[in-house]
C-alpha positions as CSV (number, residue, x, y, z in Angstrom):
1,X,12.4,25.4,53.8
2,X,16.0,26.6,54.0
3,X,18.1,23.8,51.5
4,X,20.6,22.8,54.8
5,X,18.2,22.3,56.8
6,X,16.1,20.0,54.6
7,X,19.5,18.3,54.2
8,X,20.1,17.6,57.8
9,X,16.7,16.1,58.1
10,X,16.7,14.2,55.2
11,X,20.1,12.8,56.4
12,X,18.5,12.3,59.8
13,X,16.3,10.2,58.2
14,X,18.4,8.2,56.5
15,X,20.8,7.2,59.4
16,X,16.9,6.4,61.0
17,X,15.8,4.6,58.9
18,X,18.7,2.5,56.9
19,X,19.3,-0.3,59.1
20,X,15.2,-0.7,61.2
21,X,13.1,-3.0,59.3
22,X,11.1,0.5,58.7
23,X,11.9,1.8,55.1
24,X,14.3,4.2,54.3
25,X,13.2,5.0,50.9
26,X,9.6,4.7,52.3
27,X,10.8,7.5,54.9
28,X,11.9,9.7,52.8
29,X,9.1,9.9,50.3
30,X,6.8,10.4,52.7
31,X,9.1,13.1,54.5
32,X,8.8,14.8,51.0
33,X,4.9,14.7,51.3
34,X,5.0,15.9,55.0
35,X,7.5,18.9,54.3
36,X,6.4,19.9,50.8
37,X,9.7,20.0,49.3
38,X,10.6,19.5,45.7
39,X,10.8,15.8,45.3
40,X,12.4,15.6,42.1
41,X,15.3,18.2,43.0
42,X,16.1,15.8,46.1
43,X,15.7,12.7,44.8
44,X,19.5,12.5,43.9
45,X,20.2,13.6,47.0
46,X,18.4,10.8,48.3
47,X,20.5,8.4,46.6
48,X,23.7,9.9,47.1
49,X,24.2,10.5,51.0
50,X,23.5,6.1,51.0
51,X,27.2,5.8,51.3
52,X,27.4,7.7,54.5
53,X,24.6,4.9,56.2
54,X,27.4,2.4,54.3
55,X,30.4,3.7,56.1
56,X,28.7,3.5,59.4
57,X,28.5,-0.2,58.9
58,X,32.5,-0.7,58.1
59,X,33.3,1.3,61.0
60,X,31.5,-0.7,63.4
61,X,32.6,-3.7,61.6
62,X,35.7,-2.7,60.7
63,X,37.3,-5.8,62.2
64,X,35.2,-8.2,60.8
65,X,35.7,-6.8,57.5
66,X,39.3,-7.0,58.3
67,X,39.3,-10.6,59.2
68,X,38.0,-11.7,56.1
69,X,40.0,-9.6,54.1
70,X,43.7,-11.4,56.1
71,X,41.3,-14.3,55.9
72,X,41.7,-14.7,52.3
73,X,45.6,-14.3,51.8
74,X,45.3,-17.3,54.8
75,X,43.2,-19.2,52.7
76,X,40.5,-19.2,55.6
77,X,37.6,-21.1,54.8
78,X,35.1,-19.0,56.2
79,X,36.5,-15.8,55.0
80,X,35.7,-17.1,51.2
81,X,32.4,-18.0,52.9
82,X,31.3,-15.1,53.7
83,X,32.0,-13.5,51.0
84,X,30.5,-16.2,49.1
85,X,27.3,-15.7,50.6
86,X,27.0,-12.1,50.2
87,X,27.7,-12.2,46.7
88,X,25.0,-14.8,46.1
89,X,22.3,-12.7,48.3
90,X,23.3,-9.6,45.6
91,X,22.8,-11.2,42.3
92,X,19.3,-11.1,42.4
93,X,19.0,-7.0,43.3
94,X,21.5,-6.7,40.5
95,X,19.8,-8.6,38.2
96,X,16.3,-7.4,38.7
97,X,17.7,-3.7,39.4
98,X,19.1,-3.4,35.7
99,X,15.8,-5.1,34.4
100,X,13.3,-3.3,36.2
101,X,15.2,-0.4,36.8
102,X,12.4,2.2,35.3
103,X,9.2,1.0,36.5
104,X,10.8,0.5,40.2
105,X,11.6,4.7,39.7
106,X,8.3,5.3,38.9
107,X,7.0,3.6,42.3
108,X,9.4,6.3,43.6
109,X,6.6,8.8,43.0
110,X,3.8,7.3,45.2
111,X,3.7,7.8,48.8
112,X,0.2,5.9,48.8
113,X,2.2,2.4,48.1
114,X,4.5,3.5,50.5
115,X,1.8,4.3,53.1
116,X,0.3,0.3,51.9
117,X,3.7,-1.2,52.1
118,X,4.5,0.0,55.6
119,X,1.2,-1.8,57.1
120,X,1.8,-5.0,55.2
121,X,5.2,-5.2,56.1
122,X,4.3,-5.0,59.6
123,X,1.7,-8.0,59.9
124,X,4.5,-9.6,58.2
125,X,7.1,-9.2,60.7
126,X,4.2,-10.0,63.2
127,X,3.7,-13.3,61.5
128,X,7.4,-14.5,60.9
129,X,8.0,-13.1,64.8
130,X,5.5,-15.7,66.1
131,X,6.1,-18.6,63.7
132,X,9.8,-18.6,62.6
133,X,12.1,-21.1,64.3
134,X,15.8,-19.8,63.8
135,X,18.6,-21.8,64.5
136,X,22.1,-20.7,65.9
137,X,24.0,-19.9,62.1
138,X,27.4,-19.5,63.3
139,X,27.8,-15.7,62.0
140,X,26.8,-15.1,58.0
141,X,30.1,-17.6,56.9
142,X,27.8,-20.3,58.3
143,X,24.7,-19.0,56.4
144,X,24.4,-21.7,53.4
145,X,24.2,-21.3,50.1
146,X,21.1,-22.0,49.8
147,X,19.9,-19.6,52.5
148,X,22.1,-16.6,51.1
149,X,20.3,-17.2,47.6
150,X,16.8,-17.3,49.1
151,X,17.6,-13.7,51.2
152,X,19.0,-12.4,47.9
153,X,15.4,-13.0,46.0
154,X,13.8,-11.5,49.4
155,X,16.1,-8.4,48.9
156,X,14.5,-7.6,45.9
157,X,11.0,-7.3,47.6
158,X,12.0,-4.3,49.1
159,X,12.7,-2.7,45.4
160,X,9.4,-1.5,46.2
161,X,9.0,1.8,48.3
162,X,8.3,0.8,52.3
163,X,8.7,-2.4,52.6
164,X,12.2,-2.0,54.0
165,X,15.3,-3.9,52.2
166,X,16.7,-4.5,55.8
167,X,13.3,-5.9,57.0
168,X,12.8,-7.9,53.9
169,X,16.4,-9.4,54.3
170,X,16.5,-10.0,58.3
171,X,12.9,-11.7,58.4
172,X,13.3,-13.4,55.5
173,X,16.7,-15.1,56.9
174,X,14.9,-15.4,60.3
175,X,12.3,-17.1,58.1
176,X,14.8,-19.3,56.6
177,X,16.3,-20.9,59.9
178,X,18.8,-18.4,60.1
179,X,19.0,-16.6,63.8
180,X,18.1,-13.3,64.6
181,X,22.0,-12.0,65.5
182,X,23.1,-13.1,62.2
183,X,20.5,-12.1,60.2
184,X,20.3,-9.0,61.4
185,X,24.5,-8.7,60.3
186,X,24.0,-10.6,57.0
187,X,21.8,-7.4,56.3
188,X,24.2,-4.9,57.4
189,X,26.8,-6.6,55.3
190,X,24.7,-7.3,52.0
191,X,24.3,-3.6,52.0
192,X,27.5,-2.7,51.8
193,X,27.5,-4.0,48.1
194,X,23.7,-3.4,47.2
195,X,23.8,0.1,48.5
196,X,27.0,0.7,46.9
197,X,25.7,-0.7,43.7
198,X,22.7,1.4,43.6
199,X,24.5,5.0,44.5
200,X,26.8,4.1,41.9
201,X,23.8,3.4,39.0
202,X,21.7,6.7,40.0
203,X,25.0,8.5,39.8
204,X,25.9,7.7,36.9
205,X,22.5,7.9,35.4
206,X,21.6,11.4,37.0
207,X,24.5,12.9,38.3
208,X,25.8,14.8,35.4
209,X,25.6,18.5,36.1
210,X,25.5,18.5,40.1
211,X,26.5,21.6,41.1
212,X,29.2,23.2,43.9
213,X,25.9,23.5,46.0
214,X,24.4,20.6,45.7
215,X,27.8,18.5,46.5
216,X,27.9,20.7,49.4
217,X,24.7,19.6,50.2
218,X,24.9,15.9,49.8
219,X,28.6,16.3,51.8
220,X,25.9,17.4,55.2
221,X,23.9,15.1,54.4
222,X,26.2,12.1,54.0
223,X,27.7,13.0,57.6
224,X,24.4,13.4,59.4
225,X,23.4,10.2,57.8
226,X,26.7,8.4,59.1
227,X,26.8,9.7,62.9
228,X,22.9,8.8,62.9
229,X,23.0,5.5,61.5
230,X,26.5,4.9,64.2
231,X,24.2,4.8,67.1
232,X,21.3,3.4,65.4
233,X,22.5,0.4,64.7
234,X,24.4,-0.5,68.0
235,X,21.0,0.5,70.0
236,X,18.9,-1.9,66.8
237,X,21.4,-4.8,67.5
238,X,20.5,-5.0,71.5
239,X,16.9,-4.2,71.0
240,X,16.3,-7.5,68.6
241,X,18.4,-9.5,70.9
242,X,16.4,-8.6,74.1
243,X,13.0,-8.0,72.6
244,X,12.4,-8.6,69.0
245,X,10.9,-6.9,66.2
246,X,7.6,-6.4,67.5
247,X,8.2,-2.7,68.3
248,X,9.0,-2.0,64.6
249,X,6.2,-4.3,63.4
250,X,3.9,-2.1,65.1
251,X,5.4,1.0,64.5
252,X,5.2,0.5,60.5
253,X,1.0,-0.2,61.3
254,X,1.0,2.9,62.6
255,X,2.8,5.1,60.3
256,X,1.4,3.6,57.4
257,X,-2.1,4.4,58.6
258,X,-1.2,7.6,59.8
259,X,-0.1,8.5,56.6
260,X,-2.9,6.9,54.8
261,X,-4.9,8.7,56.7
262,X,-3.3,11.8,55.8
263,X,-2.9,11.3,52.4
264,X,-6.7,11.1,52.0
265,X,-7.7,14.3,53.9
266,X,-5.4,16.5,52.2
């Protein structure tokens, strides 16, 4: 397949994918099964167009992130509570990411966990859907501490391939009395950091040596992944708040049988 055009869907993906309690990693492994690329060429690539899903997110929020950053010269309460909480929910990615960091690339490599992850993740949303009993938060400044720290350990579930760091995050918060409006933002904003964070490491671990063409190729990428990820969250944000996560739940329990499925007939 010709190299752009892999790029354009791989960043189509990616702006897909980010922000829907679907997998974006999860995604794009299997996108590498279903389109027989060379997985260990793109994996970088993978990686390094995150930021454009990340700048999506300060765009649409740019006055929110602007608020708290005048808030802290004003000595606004909330503004050093929000950032409070967000840096609580990342310690534990950062922690785990540096420990684990090897073994989580090997899961990288199977599509098969991915394919498992998807379905589990599903009747998961299903359950916390039904049972959870969120509360009005007040916006992620009126998340408490202990709820930020308890999403932050949920984060990490999604260290493994499909089950979705934004799923993991929002469902977990639901899950923690948080409602579905702000837990669905605390995720947006916790990625900001733990997205950054993890372009930066695989950069700096793998990056060495990226050719003319290949920055040309993360640049599409990384702009496709932006404009996608624009729309996707504004349409993901009035979905939740008129219907819920139940579409998604069920879409993973297909996928991940499809690909099952699949992955056993080839």
């Amino acid at each position: 397949m010709n190299a752009t055009l892999t790029a354009i869907i791989l960043g189509i993906v990616e702006g897909l994918t980010e922000y829907l309690p679907v997998s974006s990693t999860g995604h794009l492994i299997l996108a590498t099964e279903l389109l027989g690329y060379d997985a260990e060429r793109w994996a970088l690539f993978n990686i390094a167009i995150q930021p454009g899903a990340i700048l999506a997110i300060v765009v649409l929020y740019w006055r929110t992130f602007w608020d708290v950053f005048t808030g802290m010269f004003r000595k606004d309460p909330s503004a050093f509570a929000f950032i409070r909480n967000l840096f609580v929910a990342f310690v534990p990615a950062v922690a785990i990411g540096l420990a684990l960091g090897d073994q989580i690339e090997l899961l990288l490599e199977n599509a098969v966990v991915v394919a498992w992850a998807l379905i589990i993740g599903g009747i998961a949303i299903l359950i916390v859907e039904h049972y959870a009993r969120p509360t009005e938060s007040g916006g992620v400044a009126g998340v408490t501490l202990r709820q930020s720290a308890l999403i932050g350990l949920v984060q990490c579930l999604a260290m493994v391939p499909g089950v979705s760091r934004s799923g993991a995050t929002i469902l977990g918060a639901m899950s923690f009395g948080v409602d579905r409006k702000t837990a669905a933002e605390f995720s947006f904003f916790l990625a900001v950091p733990t997205l950054t964070g993890a372009t930066v490491l695989q950069l700096a671990k793998h990056g060495e040596g990226l050719t003319r063409d290949q920055m040309g190729l993360i640049g599409i990428g990384f702009v496709v992944s932006f404009l996608v990820a624009i729309v996707v969250v504004k349409a993901f944000v009035a979905i939740i708040t008129r219907i819920g996560f139940a579409p998604f739940a069920w879409y993973r329990i297909v996928a991940g049988t499809a690909a099952l499925i699949w992955l056993g007939a080839r």
